[in-house]
Each structure stands twice: as structure tokens, then as C-alpha cells.
Phi, psi and omega in degrees: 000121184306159193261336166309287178333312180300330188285347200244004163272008199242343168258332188281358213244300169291355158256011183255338183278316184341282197300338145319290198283353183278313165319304171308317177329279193329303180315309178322290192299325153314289195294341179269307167343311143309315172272283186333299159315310169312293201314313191296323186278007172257323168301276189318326191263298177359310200267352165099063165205120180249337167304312206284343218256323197263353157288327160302344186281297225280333183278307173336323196256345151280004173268335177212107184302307192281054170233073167359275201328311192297296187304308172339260170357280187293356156301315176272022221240301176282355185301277190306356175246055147063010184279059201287283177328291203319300182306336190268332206260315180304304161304326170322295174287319183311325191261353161282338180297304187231062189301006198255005194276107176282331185273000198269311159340270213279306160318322197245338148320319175303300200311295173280012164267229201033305187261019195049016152277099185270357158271336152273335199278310143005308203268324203284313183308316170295294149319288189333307168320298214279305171321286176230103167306347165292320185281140186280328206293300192316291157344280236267335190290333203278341170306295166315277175333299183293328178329291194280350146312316181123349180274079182326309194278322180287321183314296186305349167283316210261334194241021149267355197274292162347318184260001170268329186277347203233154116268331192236057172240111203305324203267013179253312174284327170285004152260344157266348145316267180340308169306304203268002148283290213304334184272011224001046154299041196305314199304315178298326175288310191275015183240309162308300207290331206281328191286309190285319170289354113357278184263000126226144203251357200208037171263105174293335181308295182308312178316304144357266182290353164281322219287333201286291199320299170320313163301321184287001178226039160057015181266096203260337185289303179291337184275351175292304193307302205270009176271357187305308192298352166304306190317280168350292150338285196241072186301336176255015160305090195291313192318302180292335162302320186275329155322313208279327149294010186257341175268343164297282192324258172012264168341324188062046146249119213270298198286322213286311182334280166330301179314298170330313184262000205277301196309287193293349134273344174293302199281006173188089190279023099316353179261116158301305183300349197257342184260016172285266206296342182285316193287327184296303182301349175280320186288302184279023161256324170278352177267324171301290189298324178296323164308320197254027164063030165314058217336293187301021162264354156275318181300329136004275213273306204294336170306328203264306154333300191308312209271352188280313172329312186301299199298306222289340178274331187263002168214119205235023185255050185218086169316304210283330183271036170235326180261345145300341174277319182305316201316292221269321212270008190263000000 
């Protein structure tokens, strides 16, 4: 081989490795571009500044589109600033990414139960699971979702699945109370809820929701005990004042009746049902007084008019309680 010819196959060969390795530099110099930048928004959200951290997010990831860690992060960057679509979309990618992820799940299970898509939150939640069968949170979140989609039976699967892995994690027995109200499992609701009042004793929400179990299972003397002790609690809970004359009624405590519901239009002159249930204790204080010939039982009955009046303009879609007003109002 002439040494010119060697000499000009021995420079295209060192300009071809040149070129090789200047490529490679560049690729390098992406990807370290990229990681550099993840670092500096993990520094930047550390310091309390999430705007600049999610422009870092966002240069990274045009420079290197598959980079999980990143779109992660800025899923959760938007979590905390309340930027739910943004964070479902960041997680999104993330888990097209890495479909192996569990936190990247359980991140976009947040984001749309956040946005109240209970049906991607479900599916997202669900994944979650199958990654790690250990966490109560996932369990108890795909429990919530299917709750408020409507579907009982996977909620209930998913949230003894939840109460098996926690037995005392409060907020699992108070959605499966809820579930097993919703499924009308009363006996089964008030043994969850009393299970979640175990382990706080001094939640009126829960307290709330064993009396409503309790009414649905004609047990009206234990659900009076706990709304009192609601009242006590939450003194301006018009709902539970209006629970509680309605359970007086029941009882055929007339006056306790009265008082209750009288508490529960003051603290909410718009509920129809409380200005309802006032005029029936109004009314059956005048049939009572009227037996015994009481002068005083038409004010009674005008009472019971005003509020029947009342319930029938904020909700006028109540025949029977309309032709009891005609009845009465002649």
C-alpha cells in the first residue's frame, strides 16, 4: 500500500473516531445538563421556592424527555401548590415512563382524587396497590374512589383490605363505616364507626355518622345520646340540632323536639327539612293542646303553618307536605 494512500486512510480514520467521540462528549454534556438541573429544583423546592424549581423541572425534561425522577418531582412540586391537572399530567409521564413505579401511582391517584376524577383515581390507586401491597394509604385511597364512583363492592374490598394491613387507622374505619352505610350494612356501619371512636373519641364527624347508622336501624335512644354529645361538640351544627329534633319526634318528645329544631333554623333559616320537622312539633303541640280545649293551641298550629310555609318556598317539590298545609290553612 503507496504511503500516501495509508497516510490518507490513517487521517479519515482519526477523523472519524474525532467525530465519534465529540458526539458522545455532546450526549454526555445533555445528560449531565439535565441531572444538573434536577439537582438545582431539588435544592430550589428544599428552599421554599417552587416556581424557579419547576422552571428547572421544565428545562430538564426538554433536554432529556425520558427523565422519570424529573417529571416525578414536578408532579409533586405541583401537589403542593394546589396545581392538580398540572401534577396528574407530570405524574402521568412519569409512570408511562417508568410503569414500575409506585410513587409515581400513588402521586397521580392524589392528583385526580384532588380533581375529583374518581375514576382515573381508582385506576391510578389500584396500580398502586399491585406495586406495593403494603401501603394502607393506597388501599384506603382506590376504597375512597370506588366509594364515591358508587361501586360498593370494590370499595369494600379494597378498604378491609386497608383495615387488615392498619386495624387502627381511623380514617379506614370511618370509610368503611360510610361504605357499609352506603350499602345499607347498618349493623356493620356502627361497629366501624365505634371501631374509628376507639381511637378518637372526640371526633363529631364520626360521632355524626354512627347516630345516622343508628337512625337507619330504628335505634333512636342511642343515636339521641350521640347527637347530643355532637351538639356539645359542635355547638353550631344546625344538621346535628335538626338530626336531633327529629329523633325527639321519634321518641314523642314534643317539647325536646321543638327546642332542637327551633336551634337548627336559627343556626340555618334556609333548610327546608328544619323548618318542616318545626312545623310537625308545632303541629302536634296544637293537636295536643286543642284535645284539652287550650286557648292556646291556635298559636300552636299558626306556628306550624309559618314553617310549613317556609320549608314549601326553599323546596316546593313536597305534595304531601303541601296538601297538609292546604289541609290545615282553611
Amino acid at each position: 500500500m503507496p504511503d500516501k494512500f495509508r497516510c490518507f486512510v490513517f487521517q479519515s480514520l482519526l477523523v472519524g473516531l474525532s467525530l465519534v467521540f465529540l458526539a458522545g462528549c455532546q450526549q454526555s454534556q445533555k445528560k449531565n445538563g439535565a441531572i444538573g438541573l434536577y439537582v438545582d429544583a431539588i435544592a430550589l423546592s428544599d428552599g421554599n421556592d417552587p416556581n424557579q424549581a419547576i422552571d428547572k423541572l421544565q428545562q430538564a425534561v426538554a433536554k432529556k424527555p425520558d427523565f422519570a425522577l424529573a417529571w416525578s418531582l414536578m408532579g409533586n412540586i405541583y401537589l403542593r401548590q394546589e396545581k392538580y391537572p398540572e401534577g396528574a399530567n407530570a405524574f402521568q409521564k412519569a409512570t408511562e415512563i417508568n410503569p414500575w413505579s409506585f410513587e409515581d401511582y400513588r402521586g397521580l391517584g392524589r392528583a385526580y382524587s384532588l380533581m375529583n376524577d374518581n375514576a382515573a383515581s381508582a385506576k391510578a390507586f389500584a396500580k398502586a396497590c399491585q406495586l406495593d401491597p403494603q401501603s394502607t394509604e393506597v388501599w384506603c385511597g382506590a376504597a375512597g374512589s370506588y366509594y364515591k364512583l358508587g361501586d360498593y363492592e370494590a370499595a369494600l374490598k379494597y378498604g378491609q383490605s386497608a383495615q387488615e394491613l392498619n386495624p387502627s387507622d381511623i380514617e379506614v374505619a370511618k370509610l368503611l363505616g360510610d361504605i357499609y352505610t352506603a350499602r345499607k350494612d347498618n349493623e356493620m356501619a356502627i361497629d366501624s364507626y365505634k371501631k374509628a371512636l376507639q381511637i378518637d373519641g372526640n371526633d363529631p364527624n364520626i360521632m355524626f355518622s354512627l347516630a345516622v347508622a343508628y337512625l337507619q336501624s330504628d335505634k333512636f335512644d342511642p343515636a339521641k345520646q350521640v347527637l347530643q354529645a355532637v351538639v356539645v361538640l359542635q355547638p353550631n351544627n344546625s344538621e346535628a340540632w335538626r338530626y336531633l329534633g327529629f329523633v325527639c319526634l321519634k321518641l314523642r318528645e314534643v317539647d325536646m323536639a321543638t327546642t332542637d329544631y327551633e336551634k337548627a333554623v336559627q343556626l340555618n333559616p334556609d333548610d327546608w327539612r328544619a323548618h318542616k320537622g318545626l312545623g310537625v312539633a308545632y303541629m302536634m303541640k296544637y293537636q295536643t293542646l286543642k284535645s284539652f280545649d287550650n286557648p292556646e293551641a291556635d298559636n300552636y298550629k299558626n306556628q306550624a303553618l309559618i314553617h310549613w310555609g317556609k320549608s314549601l318556598d326553599l323546596n316546593p317539590a313536597q305534595n304531601n307536605l303541601l296538601k297538609l298545609y292546604r289541609k290545615y290553612v282553611k
